[in-house]
C-alpha positions in Angstrom: -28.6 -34.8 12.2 -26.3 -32.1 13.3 -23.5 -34.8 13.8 -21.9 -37.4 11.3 -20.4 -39.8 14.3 -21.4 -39.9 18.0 -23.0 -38.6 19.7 -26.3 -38.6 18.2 -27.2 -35.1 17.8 -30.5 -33.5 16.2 -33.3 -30.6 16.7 -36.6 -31.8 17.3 -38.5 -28.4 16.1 -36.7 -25.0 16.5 -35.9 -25.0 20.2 -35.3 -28.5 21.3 -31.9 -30.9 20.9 -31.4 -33.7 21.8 -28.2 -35.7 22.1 -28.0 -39.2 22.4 -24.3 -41.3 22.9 -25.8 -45.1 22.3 -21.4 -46.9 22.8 -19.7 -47.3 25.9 -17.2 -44.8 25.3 -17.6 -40.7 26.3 -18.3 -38.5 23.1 -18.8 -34.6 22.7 -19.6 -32.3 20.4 -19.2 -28.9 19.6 -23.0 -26.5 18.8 -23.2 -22.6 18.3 -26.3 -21.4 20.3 -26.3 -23.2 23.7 -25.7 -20.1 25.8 -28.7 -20.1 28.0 -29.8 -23.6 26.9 -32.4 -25.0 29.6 -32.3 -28.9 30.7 -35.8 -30.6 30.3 -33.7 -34.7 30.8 -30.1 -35.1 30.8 -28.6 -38.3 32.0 -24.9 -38.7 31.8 -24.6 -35.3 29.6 -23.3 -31.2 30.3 -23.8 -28.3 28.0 -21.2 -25.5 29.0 -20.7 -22.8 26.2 -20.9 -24.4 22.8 -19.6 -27.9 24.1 -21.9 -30.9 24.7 -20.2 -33.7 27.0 -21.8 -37.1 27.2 -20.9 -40.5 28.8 -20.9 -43.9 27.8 -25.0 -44.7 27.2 -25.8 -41.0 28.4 -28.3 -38.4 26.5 -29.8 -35.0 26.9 -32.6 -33.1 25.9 -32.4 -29.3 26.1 -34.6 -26.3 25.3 -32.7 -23.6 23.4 -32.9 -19.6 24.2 -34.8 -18.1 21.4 -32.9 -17.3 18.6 
């Protein structure tokens, strides 16, 4: 987990997070690395910079840039 509250947040692999807010409430977190991050499913959630935003019941799945 790269998150202690919520949103869920995790890497599946290297390349791949995945962020998952399961309450009502909006919740974001902050990740180096996103700069050129690629959206495979994103419901409810924006990556800009190193910020992840995500609704009420939203989640995202993105591919990261190489590192």
């Amino acid at each position: 987990m790269l998150n202690d509250g919520y949103p869920l947040a995790f890497l599946r692999g290297d390349d791949v997070l995945v962020v998952i807010n399961p309450r009502r409430e909006s919740a974001e977190i902050r990740l180096d690395g996103l700069d050129d991050s690629e959206p495979l499913v994103v419901r409810g959630a924006s990556c800009e910079r190193d910020l992840v935003l995500v609704e009420g019941f939203g989640f995202g799945i993105w591919r990261l840039a190489a590192r």
